[in-house]
PyMOL CGO cylinders between C-alpha atoms (Angstrom):
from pymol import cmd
from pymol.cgo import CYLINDER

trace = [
    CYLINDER, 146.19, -41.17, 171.27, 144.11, -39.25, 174.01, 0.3, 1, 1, 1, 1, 1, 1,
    CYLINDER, 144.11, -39.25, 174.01, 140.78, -38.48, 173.32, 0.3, 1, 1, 1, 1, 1, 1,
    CYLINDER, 140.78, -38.48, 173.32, 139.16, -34.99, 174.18, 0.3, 1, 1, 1, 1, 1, 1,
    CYLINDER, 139.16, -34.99, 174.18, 136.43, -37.43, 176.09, 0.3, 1, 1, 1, 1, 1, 1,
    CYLINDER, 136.43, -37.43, 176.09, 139.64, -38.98, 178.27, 0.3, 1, 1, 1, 1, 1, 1,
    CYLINDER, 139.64, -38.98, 178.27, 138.91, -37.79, 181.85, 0.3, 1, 1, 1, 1, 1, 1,
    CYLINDER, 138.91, -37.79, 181.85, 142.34, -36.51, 181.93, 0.3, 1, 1, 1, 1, 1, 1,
    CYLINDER, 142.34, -36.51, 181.93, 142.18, -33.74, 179.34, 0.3, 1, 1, 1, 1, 1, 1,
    CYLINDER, 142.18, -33.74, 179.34, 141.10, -30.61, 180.36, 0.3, 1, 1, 1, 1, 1, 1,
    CYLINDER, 141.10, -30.61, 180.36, 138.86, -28.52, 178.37, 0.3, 1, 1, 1, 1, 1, 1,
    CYLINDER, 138.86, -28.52, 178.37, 135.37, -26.45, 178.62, 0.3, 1, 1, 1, 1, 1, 1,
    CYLINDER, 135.37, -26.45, 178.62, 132.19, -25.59, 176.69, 0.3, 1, 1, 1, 1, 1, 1,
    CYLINDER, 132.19, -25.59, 176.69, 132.23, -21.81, 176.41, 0.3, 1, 1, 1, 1, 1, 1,
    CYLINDER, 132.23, -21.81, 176.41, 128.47, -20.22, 177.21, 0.3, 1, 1, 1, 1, 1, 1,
    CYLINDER, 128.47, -20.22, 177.21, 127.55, -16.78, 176.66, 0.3, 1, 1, 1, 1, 1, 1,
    CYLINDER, 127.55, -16.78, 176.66, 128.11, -13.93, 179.10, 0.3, 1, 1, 1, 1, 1, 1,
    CYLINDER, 128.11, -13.93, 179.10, 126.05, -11.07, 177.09, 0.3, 1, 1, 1, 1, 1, 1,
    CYLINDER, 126.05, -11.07, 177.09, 122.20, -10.88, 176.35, 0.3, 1, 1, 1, 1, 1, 1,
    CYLINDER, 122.20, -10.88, 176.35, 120.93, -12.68, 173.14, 0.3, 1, 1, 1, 1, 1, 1,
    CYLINDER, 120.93, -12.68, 173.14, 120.89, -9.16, 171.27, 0.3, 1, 1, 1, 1, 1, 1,
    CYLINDER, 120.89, -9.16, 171.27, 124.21, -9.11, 171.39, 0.3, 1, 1, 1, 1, 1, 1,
    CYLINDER, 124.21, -9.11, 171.39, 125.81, -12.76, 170.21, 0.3, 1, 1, 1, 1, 1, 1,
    CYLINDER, 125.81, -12.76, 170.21, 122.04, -14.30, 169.44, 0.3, 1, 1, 1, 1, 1, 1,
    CYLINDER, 122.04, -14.30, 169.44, 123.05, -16.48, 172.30, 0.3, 1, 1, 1, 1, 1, 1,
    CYLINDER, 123.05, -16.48, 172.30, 120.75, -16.53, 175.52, 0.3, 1, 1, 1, 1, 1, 1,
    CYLINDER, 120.75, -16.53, 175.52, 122.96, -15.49, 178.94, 0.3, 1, 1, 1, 1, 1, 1,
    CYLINDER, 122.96, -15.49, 178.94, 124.64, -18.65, 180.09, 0.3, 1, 1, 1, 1, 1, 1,
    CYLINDER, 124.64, -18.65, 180.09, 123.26, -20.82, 176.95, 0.3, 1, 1, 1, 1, 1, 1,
    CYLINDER, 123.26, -20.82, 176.95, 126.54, -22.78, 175.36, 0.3, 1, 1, 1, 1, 1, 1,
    CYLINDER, 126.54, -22.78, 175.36, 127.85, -21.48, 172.45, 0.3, 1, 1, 1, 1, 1, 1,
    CYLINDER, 127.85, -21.48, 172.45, 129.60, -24.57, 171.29, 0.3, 1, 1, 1, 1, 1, 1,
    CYLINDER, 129.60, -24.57, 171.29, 133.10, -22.84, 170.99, 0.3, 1, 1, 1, 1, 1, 1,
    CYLINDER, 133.10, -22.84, 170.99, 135.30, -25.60, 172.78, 0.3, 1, 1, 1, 1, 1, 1,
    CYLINDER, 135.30, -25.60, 172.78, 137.73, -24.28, 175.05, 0.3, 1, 1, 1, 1, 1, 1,
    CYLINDER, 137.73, -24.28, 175.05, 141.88, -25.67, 175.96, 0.3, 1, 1, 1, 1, 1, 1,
    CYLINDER, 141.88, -25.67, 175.96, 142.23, -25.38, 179.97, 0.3, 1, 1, 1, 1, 1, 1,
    CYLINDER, 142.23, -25.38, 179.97, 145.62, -25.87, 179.61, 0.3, 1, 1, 1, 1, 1, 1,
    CYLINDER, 145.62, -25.87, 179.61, 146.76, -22.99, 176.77, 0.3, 1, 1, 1, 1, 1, 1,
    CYLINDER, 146.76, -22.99, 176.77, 143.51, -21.18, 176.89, 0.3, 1, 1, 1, 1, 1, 1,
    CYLINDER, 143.51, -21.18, 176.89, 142.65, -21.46, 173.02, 0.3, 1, 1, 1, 1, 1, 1,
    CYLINDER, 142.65, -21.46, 173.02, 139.40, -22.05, 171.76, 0.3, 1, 1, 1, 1, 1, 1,
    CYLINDER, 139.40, -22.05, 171.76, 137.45, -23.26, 168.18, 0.3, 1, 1, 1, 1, 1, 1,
    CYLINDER, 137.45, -23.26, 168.18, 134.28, -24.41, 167.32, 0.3, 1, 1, 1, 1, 1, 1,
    CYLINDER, 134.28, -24.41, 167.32, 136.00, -27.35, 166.18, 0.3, 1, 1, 1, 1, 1, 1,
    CYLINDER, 136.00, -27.35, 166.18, 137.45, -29.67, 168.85, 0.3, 1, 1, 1, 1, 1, 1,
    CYLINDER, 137.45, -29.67, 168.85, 139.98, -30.90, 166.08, 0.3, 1, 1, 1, 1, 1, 1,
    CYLINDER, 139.98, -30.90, 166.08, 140.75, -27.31, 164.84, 0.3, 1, 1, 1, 1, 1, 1,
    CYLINDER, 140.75, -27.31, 164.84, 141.93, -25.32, 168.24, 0.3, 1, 1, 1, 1, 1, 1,
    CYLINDER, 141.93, -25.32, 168.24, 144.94, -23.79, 167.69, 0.3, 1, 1, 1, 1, 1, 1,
    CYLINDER, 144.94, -23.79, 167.69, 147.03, -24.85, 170.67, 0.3, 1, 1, 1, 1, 1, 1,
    CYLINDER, 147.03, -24.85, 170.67, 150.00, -23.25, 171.75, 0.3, 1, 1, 1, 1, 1, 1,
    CYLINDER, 150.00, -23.25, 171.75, 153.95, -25.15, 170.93, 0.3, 1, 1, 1, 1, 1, 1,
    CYLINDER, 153.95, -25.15, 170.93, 153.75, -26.83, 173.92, 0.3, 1, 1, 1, 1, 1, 1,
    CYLINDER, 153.75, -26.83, 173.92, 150.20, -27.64, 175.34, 0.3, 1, 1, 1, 1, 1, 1,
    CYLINDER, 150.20, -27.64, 175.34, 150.35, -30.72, 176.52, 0.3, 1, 1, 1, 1, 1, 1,
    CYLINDER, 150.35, -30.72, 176.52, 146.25, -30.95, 174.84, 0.3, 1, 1, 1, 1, 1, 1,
    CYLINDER, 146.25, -30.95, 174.84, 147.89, -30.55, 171.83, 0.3, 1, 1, 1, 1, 1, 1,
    CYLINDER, 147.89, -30.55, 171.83, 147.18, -33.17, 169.95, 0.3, 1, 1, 1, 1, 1, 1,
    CYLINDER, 147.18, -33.17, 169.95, 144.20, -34.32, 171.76, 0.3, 1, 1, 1, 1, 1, 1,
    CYLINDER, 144.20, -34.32, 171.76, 141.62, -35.12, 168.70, 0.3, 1, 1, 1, 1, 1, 1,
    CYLINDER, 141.62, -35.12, 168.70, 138.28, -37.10, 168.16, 0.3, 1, 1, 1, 1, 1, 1,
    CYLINDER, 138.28, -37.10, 168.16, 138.13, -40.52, 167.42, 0.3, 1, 1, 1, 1, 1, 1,
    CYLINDER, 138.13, -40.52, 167.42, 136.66, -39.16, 164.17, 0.3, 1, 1, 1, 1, 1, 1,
    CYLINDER, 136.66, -39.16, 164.17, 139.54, -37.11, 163.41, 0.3, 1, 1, 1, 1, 1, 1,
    CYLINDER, 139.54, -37.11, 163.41, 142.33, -39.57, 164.70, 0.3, 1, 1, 1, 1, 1, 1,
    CYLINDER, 142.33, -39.57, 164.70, 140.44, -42.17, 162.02, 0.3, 1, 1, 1, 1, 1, 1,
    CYLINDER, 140.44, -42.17, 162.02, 140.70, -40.22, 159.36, 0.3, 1, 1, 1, 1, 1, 1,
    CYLINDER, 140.70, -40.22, 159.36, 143.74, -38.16, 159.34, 0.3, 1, 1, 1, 1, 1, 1,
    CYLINDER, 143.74, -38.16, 159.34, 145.64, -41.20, 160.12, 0.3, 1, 1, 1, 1, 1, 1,
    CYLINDER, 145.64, -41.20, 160.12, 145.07, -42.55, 156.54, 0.3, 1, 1, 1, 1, 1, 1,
    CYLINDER, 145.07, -42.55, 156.54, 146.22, -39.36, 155.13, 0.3, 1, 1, 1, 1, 1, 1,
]
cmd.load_cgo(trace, "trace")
């Protein structure tokens, strides 16, 4: 299992392109929403993006996640 930390995925912390009085996020500051560079999705959650069919990222996880979905 590949790792979103693996240097060979691809994805991007989103940061704000508005003024805080619009998103309450400063211009430029992160806004934690994790971003796919391969199908262009995004989440909050690394775990949670909703990848297309047949992104190649898509089942690119956390340790965390990988841990403890695999008892399940």
């Amino acid at each position: 299992m590949m790792s979103f930390a693996d240097p060979e995925t691809h994805f991007r912390i989103l940061t704000s392109d508005t003024p805080v009085s619009v998103d309450g996020y400063a211009l430029g500051e992160p806004t934690g929403e994790v971003l796919c560079l391969c199908c262009w999705e995004s989440h909050l959650n690394i775990d949670e993006i909703p990848h297309e069919p047949d992104c190649p990222q898509r089942f690119v996880h956390s340790e965390w996640y990988a841990e403890t979905m695999a008892g399940e």
